[in-house]
KEBADREN-100082 format. One line per field, with one value per residue: x negated, y negated, z negated of N, C-alpha, C in turn. Coordinates in steps of 0.05 Angstrom, whole numbers. Example, Ala and Ser with C-alpha at 12.3 -4.5 7.8 and 13.67 -1.06 7.14 Angstrom:
2
n.east <- -264/-257
n.north <- 114/45
n.up <- -156/-142
ca.east <- -246/-273
ca.north <- 90/21
ca.up <- -156/-143
c.east <- -264/-258
c.north <- 66/-1
c.up <- -156/-157
// end
This chain:
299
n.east <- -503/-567/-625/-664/-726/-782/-846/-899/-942/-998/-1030/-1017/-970/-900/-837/-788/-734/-678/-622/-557/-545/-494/-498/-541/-525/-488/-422/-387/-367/-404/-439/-431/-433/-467/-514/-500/-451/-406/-414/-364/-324/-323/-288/-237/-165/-121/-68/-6/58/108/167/176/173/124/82/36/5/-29/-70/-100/-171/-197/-170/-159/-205/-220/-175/-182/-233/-222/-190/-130/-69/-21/37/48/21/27/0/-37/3/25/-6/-28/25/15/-20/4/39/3/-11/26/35/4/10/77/92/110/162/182/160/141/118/78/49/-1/-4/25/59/72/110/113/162/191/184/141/76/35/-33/-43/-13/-50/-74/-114/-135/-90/-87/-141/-141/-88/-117/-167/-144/-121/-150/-191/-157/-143/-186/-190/-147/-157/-168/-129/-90/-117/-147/-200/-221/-268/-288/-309/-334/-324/-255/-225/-192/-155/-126/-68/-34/35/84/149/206/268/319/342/301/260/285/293/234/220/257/233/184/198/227/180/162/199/207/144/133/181/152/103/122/142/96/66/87/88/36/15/61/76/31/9/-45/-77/-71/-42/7/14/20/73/104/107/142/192/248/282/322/308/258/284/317/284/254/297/320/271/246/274/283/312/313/336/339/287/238/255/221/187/213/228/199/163/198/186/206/231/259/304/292/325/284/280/240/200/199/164/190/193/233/257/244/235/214/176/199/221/252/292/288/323/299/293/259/217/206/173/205/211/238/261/294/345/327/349/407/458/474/432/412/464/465/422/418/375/337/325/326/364/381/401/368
n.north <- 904/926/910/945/920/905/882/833/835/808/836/886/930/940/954/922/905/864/811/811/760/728/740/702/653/623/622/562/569/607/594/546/580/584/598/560/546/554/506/479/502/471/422/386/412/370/374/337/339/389/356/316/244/212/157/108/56/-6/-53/-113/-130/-168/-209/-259/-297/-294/-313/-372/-383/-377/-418/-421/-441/-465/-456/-418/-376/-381/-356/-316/-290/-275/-237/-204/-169/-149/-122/-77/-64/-43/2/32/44/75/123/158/182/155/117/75/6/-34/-102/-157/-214/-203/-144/-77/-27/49/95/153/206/262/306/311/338/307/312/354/336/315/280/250/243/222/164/149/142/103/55/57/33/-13/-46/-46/-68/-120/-147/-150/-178/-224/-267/-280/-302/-340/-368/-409/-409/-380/-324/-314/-262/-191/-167/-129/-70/-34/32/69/138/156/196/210/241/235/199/159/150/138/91/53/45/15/-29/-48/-72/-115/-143/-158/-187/-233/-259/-273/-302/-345/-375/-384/-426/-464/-475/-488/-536/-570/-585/-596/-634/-666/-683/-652/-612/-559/-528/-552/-551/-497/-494/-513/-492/-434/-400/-408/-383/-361/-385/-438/-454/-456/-492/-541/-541/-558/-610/-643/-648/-635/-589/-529/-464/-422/-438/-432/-406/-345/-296/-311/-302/-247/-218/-173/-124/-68/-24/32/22/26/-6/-32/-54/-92/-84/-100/-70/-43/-14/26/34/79/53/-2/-58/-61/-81/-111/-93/-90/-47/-17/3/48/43/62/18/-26/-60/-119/-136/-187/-187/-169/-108/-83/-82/-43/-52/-56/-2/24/3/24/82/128/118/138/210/259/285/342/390
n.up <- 332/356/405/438/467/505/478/457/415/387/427/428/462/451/423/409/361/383/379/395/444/426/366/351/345/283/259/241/186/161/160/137/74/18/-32/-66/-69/-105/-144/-123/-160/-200/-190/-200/-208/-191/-162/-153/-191/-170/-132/-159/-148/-126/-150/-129/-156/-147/-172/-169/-178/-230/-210/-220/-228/-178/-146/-164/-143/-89/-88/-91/-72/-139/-166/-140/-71/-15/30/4/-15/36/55/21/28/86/86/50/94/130/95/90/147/157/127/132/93/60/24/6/-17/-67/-85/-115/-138/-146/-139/-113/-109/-84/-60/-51/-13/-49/-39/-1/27/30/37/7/-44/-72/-127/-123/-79/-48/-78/-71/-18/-18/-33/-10/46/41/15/52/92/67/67/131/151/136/157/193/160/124/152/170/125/96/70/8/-19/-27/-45/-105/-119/-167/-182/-202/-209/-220/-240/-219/-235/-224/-182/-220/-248/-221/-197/-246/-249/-210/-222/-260/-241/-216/-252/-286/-249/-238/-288/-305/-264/-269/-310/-287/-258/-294/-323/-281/-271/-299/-312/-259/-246/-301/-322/-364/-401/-390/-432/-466/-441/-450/-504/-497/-486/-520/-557/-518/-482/-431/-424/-437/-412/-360/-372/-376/-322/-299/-322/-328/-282/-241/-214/-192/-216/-186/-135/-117/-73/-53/-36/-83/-119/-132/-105/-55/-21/12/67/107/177/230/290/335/404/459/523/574/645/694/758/803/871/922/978/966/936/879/821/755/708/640/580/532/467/414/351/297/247/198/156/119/58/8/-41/-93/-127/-169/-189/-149/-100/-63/-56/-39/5/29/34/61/36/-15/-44/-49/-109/-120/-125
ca.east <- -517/-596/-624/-696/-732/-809/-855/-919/-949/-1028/-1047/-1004/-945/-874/-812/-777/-696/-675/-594/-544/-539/-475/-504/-552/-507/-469/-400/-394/-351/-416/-464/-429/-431/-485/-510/-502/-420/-397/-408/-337/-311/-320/-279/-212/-132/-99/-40/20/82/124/203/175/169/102/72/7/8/-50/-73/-116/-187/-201/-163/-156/-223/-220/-151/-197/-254/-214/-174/-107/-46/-10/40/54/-6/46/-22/-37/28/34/-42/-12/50/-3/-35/10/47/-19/-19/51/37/-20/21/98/109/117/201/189/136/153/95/89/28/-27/4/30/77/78/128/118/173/200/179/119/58/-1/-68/-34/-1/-84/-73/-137/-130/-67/-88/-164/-129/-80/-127/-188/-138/-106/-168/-197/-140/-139/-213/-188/-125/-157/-173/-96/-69/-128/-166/-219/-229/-284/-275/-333/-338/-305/-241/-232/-170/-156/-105/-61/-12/46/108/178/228/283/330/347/268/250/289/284/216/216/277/212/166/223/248/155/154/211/184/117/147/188/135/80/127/145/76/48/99/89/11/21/77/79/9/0/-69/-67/-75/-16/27/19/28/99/119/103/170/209/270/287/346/293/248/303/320/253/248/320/316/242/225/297/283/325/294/341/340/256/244/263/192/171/227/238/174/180/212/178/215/227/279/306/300/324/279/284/224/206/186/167/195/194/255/253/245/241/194/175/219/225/285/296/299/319/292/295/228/218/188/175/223/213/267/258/323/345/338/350/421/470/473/407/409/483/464/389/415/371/302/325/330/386/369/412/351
ca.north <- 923/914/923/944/904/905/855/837/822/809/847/907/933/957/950/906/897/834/815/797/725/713/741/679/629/631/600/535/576/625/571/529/594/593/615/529/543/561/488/478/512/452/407/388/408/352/367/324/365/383/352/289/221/197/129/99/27/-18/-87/-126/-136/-191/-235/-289/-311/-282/-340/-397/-385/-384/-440/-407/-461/-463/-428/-380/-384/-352/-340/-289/-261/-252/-225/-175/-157/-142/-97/-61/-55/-32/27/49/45/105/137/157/196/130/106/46/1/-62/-125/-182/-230/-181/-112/-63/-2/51/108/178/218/270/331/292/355/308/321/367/328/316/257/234/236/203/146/125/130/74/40/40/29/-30/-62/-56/-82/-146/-154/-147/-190/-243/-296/-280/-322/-360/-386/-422/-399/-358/-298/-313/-227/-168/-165/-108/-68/-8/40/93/152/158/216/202/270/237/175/146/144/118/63/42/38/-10/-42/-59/-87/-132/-153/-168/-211/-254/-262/-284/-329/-369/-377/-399/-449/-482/-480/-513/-563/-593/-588/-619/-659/-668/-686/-642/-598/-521/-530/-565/-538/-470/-496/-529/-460/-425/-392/-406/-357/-366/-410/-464/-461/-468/-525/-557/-550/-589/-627/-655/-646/-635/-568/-505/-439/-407/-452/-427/-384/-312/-283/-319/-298/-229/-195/-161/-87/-54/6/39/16/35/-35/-29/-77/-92/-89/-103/-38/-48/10/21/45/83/34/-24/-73/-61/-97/-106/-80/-86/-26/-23/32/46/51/58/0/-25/-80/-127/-147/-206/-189/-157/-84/-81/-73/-16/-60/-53/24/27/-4/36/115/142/117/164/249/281/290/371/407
ca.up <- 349/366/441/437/485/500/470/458/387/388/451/430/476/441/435/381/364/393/370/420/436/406/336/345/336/265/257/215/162/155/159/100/49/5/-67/-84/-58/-139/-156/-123/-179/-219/-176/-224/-193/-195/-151/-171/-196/-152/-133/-164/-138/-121/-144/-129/-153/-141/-172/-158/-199/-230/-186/-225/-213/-149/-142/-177/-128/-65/-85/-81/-96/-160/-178/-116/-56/8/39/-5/-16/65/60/6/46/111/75/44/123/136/92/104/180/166/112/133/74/39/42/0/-33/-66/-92/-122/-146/-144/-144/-99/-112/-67/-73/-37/-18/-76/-22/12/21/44/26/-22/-71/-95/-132/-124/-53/-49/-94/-62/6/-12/-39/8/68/30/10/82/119/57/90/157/156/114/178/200/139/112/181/183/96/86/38/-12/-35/-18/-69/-104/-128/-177/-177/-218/-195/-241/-231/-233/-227/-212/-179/-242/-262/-190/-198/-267/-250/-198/-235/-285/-230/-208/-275/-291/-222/-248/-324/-287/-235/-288/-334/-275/-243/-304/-337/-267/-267/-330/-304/-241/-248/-317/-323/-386/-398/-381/-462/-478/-421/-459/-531/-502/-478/-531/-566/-504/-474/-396/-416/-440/-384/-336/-371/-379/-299/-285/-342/-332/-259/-216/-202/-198/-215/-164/-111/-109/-51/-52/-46/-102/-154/-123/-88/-34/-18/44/75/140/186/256/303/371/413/489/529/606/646/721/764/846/880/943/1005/957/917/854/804/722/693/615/573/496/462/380/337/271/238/173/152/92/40/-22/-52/-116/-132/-203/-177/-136/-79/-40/-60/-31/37/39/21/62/14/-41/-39/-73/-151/-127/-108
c.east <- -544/-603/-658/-704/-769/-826/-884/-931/-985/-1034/-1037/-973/-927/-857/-809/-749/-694/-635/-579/-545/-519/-485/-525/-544/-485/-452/-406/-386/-380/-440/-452/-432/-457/-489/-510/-465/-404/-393/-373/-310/-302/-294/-247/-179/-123/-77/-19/36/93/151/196/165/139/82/46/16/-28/-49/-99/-146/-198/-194/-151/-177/-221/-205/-166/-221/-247/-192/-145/-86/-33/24/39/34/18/31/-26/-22/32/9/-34/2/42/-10/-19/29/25/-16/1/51/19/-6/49/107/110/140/205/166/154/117/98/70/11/-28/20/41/81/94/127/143/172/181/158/96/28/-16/-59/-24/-29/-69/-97/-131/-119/-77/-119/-153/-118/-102/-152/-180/-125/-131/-180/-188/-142/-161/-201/-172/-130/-153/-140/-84/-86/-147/-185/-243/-243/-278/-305/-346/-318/-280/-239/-204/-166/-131/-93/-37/8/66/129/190/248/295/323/318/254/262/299/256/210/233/253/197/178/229/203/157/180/202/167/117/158/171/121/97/130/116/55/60/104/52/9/45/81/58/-2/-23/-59/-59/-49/7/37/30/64/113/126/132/198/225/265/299/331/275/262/306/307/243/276/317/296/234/248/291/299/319/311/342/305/263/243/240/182/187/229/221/185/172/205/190/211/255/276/309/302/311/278/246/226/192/180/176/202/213/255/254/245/218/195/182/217/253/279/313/299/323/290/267/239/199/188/179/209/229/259/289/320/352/338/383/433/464/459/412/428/473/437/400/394/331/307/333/345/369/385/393/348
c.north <- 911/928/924/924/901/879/858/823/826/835/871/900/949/947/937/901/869/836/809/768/714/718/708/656/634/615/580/549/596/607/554/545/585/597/582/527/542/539/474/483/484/421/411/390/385/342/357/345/369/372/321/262/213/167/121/70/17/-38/-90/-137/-161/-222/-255/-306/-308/-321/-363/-399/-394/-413/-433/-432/-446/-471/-402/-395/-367/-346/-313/-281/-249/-237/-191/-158/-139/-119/-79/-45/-38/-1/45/62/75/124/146/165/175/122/82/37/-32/-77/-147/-191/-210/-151/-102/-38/18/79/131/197/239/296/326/319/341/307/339/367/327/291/239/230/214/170/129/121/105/58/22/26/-3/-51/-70/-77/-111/-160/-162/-168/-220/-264/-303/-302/-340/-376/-392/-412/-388/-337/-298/-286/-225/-171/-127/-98/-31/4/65/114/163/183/211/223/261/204/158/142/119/86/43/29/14/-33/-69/-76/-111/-150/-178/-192/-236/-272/-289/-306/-346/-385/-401/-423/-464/-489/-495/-535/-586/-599/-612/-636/-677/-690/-676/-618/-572/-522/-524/-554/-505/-467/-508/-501/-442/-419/-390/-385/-373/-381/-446/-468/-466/-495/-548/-566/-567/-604/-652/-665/-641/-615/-539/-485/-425/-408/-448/-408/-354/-292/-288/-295/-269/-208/-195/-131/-88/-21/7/37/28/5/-29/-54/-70/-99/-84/-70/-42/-19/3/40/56/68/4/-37/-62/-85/-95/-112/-88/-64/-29/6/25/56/46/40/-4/-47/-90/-138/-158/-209/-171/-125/-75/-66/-50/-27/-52/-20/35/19/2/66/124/141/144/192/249/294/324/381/427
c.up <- 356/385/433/466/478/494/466/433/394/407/448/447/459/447/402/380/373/383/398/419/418/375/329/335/310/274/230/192/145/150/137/70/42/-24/-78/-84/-95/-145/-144/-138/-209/-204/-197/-212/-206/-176/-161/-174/-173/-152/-157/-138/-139/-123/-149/-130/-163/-144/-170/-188/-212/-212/-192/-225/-188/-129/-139/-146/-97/-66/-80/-96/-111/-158/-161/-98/-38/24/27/-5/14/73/48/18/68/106/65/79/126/120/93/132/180/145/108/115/56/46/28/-28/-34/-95/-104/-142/-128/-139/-119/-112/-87/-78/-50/-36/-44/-56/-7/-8/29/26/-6/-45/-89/-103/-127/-99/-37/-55/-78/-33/1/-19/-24/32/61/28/32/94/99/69/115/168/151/130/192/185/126/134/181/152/96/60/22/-16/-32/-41/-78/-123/-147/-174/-193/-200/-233/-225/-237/-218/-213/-200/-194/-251/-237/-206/-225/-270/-234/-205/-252/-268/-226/-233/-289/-265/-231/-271/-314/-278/-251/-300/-319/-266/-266/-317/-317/-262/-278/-327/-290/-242/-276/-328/-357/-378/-397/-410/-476/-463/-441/-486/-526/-495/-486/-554/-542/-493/-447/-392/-426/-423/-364/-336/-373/-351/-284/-296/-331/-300/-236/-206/-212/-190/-188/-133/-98/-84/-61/-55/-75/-136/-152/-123/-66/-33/12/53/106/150/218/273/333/383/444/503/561/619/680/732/797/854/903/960/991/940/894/833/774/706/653/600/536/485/426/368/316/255/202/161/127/83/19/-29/-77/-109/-140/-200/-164/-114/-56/-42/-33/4/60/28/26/45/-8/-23/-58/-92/-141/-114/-129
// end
């Protein structure tokens, strides 16, 4: 609607439309159209399927110089791995639709529910979130576990989204990460122990290794050096499996009673936190005594 209203243009008197106020002000939705809006069109779907499993796994770039530069000990550094671990807490803590992520060296697995609708099932979405929140917090955390260390350069980590339909895919898959972090872990302890203890060259350490099975590196580290692959720590041979757990913890609460001092009582209340496990879950076991990580394959 327009309100005439008298005005004055170069020394003449009329009248001119004037709008209401509210027409002055557009909304943001009318104020973002314009004839440049089309190039949106080019923007690519890449919602995941649906009733699949979700995985964004994330390693780490070049981080074997990365290792070399910061001086990381040989074979396992449990700085980094609890730097790793941090971070991946970290991106669970902003992302609940995650029920279980498991790590180990350089890598990260994270596993979205099967029914999980954020940011739309974009994959892209999905995938630079973990990654920039992950990389942040490895920034963030770094003085936590390395102290006084300086972090030379930012690190830097890439990342893929894969789909798994069902149970049996899920955990075949992490069956694989599990079954690579063992491999790995054999290999490095015996190939630094014939280094350092041995006093053989990275060279030669690698030429003595070369054809070996698991049952000759085992026995190359009792044999040679009195050590027993299983007797290593549990992180090392294992990873670790991050889920969500229920922890009842007790906390103090002050509270004032009619006619009386104020006093602190203890109250235990249940949260949901996010537990870690270095155990096998190649296995039924861990599955059997965690149901509620998996969704029923009857949908």
């Amino acid at each position: 609607m327009l309100i005439a209203k008298a005005c004055t243009v170069a020394g003449l008197v009329g009248s001119c439309p004037v709008r209401p106020l509210a027409c002055l002000f557009s909304s943001s939705s009318n104020m973002a159209k314009s004839k440049f809006e089309y190039v949106r069109n080019f923007e690519m779907d890449d919602a995941c399927l649906r009733n699949c499993y979700i995985v964004v796994r994330l390693d780490g770039r070049n981080f074997h110089k990365f290792a070399e530069q910061h001086k990381f000990t040989k074979p396992n550094d449990d700085r980094a791995l609890g730097l790793m671990a941090r971070s991946a807490r970290s991106v669970m803590g902003d992302l609940e639709d995650i029920v279980i992520a498991y790590g180990q060296s350089d890598e990260f697995s994270f596993i979205f529910k099967r029914t999980s609708t954020l940011f739309k099932r974009r994959s892209s979405k999905l995938m630079t979130h973990v990654v920039s929140q992950f990389s942040s917090s490895y920034v963030f955390y770094w003085k936590e576990f390395f102290g006084d260390q300086p972090l030379l350069y930012p690190p830097g980590f890439d990342g893929r989204v894969v789909l798994y339909p069902c149970n049996r895919n899920l955990k075949d898959y992490l069956s694989w990460r599990q079954a690579d972090c063992h491999i790995n872990n054999l290999y490095n302890t015996v190939f630094w122990a014939l280094v350092q203890k041995g006093g053989l060259t990275t060279v030669q350490a690698e030429d003595r290794l070369k054809g070996t099975l698991a049952a000759g590196k085992n026995e190359i580290l009792f044999a040679e050096f009195d050590i027993n692959y299983n007797n290593e720590s549990a992180v090392h041979r294992k990873g670790t499996t991050l889920i969500w757990e229920k922890v009842k913890e007790t906390v103090t609460k002050r509270t004032k009673l009619p006619n009386e001092e104020d006093k602190e009582v203890p109250v235990t209340r249940s949260r949901r936190m996010v537990q870690d496990y270095h155990c096998d879950i190649i296995g039924e076991q861990f599955w059997q005594e965690h149901p509620e990580i998996l969704e029923d394959d009857d949908y």
